[in-house]
Each structure stands twice: as C-alpha cells, then as structure tokens.
C-alpha positions in Angstrom: 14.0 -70.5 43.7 12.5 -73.2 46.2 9.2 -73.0 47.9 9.7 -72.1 51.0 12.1 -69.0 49.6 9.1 -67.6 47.2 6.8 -68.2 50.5 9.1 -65.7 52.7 9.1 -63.3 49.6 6.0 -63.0 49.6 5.3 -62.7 53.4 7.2 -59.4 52.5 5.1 -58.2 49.8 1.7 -56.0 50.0 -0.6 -58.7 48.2 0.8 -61.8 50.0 -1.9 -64.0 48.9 -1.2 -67.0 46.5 -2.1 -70.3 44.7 0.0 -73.1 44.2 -1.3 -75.6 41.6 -0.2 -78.7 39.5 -1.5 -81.9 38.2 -2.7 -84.4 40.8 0.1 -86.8 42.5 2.9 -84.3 41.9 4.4 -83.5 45.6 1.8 -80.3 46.0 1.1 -81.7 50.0 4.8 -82.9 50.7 6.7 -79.6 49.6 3.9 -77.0 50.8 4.3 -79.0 54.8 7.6 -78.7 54.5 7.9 -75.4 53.7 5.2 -74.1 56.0 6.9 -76.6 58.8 9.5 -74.7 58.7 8.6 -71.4 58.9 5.9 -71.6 61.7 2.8 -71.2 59.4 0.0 -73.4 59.8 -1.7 -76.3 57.4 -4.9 -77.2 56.8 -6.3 -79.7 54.9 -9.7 -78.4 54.4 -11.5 -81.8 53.9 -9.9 -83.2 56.8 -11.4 -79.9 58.4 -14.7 -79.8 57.1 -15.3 -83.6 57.9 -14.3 -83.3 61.3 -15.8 -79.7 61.7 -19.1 -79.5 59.6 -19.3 -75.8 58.6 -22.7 -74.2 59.6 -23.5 -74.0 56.1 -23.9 -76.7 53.7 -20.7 -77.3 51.5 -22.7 -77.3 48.3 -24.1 -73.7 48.7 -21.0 -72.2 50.8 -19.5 -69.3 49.1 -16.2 -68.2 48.5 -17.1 -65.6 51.9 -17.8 -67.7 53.7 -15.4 -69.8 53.3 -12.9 -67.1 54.2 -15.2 -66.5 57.1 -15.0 -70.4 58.5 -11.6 -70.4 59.2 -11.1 -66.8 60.7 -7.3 -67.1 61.2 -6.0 -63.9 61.1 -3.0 -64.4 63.9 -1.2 -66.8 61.9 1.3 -65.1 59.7 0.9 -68.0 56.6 -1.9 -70.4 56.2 -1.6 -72.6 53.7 -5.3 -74.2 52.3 -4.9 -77.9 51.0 -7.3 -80.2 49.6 -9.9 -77.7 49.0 -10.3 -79.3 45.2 -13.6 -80.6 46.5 -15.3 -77.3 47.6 -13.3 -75.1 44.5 -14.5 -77.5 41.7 -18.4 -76.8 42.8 -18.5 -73.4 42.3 -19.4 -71.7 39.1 -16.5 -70.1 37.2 -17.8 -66.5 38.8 -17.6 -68.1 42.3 -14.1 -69.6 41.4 -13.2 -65.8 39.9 -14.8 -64.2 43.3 -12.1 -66.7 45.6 -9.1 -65.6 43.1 -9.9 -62.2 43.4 -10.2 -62.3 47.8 -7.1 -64.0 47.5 -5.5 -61.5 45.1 -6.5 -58.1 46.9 -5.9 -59.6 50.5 -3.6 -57.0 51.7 -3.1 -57.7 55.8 -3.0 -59.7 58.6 -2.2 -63.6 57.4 -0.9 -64.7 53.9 -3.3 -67.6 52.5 -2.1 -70.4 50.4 -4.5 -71.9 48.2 -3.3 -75.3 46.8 -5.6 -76.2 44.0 -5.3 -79.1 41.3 -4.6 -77.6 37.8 -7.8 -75.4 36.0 -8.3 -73.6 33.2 -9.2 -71.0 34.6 -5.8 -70.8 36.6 -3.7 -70.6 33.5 -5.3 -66.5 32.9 -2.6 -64.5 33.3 -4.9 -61.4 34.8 -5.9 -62.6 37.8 -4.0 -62.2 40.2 -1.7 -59.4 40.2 2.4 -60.2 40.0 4.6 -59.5 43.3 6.6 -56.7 43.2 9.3 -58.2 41.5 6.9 -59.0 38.3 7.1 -63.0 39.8 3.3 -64.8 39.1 1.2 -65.4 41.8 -0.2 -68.3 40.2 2.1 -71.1 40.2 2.5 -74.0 38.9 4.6 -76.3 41.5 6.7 -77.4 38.3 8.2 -74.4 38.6 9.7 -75.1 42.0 10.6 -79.2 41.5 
C-alpha cells in the first residue's frame, strides 16, 4: 500500500488521526506533500509556522492543547503536521502520551497527520488504537518506501 492510499483509508475510518514517523533524512516531507498534494489536504510545517506566526504562548511551556488549539483547522478534511520534532521532543513523556492520545481519540471534523522523527515511545504498540481493518496507526514510513 502507498501513502496516499492508507491516507484516503483512513479519511474513511472513525479515528482518522495518525503519525507517520522514521529516522531523519528518509523522504518523510517529500512523500507526505505529495500525497496530501494530491488529495486537497493542507501542509504545515509547524516551525515554518511558529517562526513566522509566534504562538501567544511561549513554545517551551505550550501544551499538547494548545497546540491543537493554535491551529484551529477544522474545515480542512486532512492536515498533515511536519517538522513539529522541535516542539514534541520538549515535552515530558506524559505530555508526548497526552498529544498521542488527542490524536488517537480524534473522532470528527479534519484527520491530523503528525510527522515525527522516530521515539521510543512511538514503537508502544497501545497507543493508538488500530483502524478498522487491524492496520497500525503508528507508522513507520519504511513501511510505505
């Protein structure tokens, strides 16, 4: 299965929510644009954002709400989170579990896309619910090169 098949999949599912992670340098960026290019979603680069767009709080004591609540994006039907490696890795492993968790139970409006370098803690397999057809939610983009 490619990329941009398991991302319409998942557009169908109840829990649309998922992250895409992998080693630095692998084609994360390239294959999730051109996957969301073409099926209308939208990218952001969330260091691109934040440094153009200073969030009213201060990056270093934002919280996995409020991040959520920054971006407020609800129209779009996929939104795909990139380069948010800076903001994930300062969080305490309950803050990291506490943005997995959002993500898993997400249940309408847009589907969010986290991209994240590879973490331990990604490699649980509880936390994030499978789809409906028992496929992770948590993967690794190896599994789609």
């Amino acid at each position: 299965m490619d990329l941009e098949e398991y991302m319409k999949m998942q557009l169908a599912e109840r829990y649309r929510c998922f992250i895409l992670c992998g080693a630095g340098l692998t084609g994360k960026t390239k294959l999730v644009k051109k996957a969301i290019g073409s099926m209308g979603g939208k990218y952001i680069d969330v260091l691109e954002q934040f440094s153009e767009n200073p969030p009213a709080v201060s990056i270093d004591t934002m919280r996995p709400e409020q991040f959520f609540k920054q971006f407020g994006l609800e129209e779009e039907k996929m939104i795909v989170f990139d380069n948010i490696d800076f903001l994930f890795s300062l969080w305490t492993e309950n803050q990291q579990r506490e943005f997995i968790r959002k993500l898993d139970m997400k249940s309408n409006g847009s589907s969010f896309v986290a991209v994240l370098h590879n973490y331990k803690l990604l490699e649980e397999t509880d936390l994030m619910k499978n789809n409906s057809k028992g496929q992770k939610r948590i993967v690794n983009i190896a599994d789609f090169v």
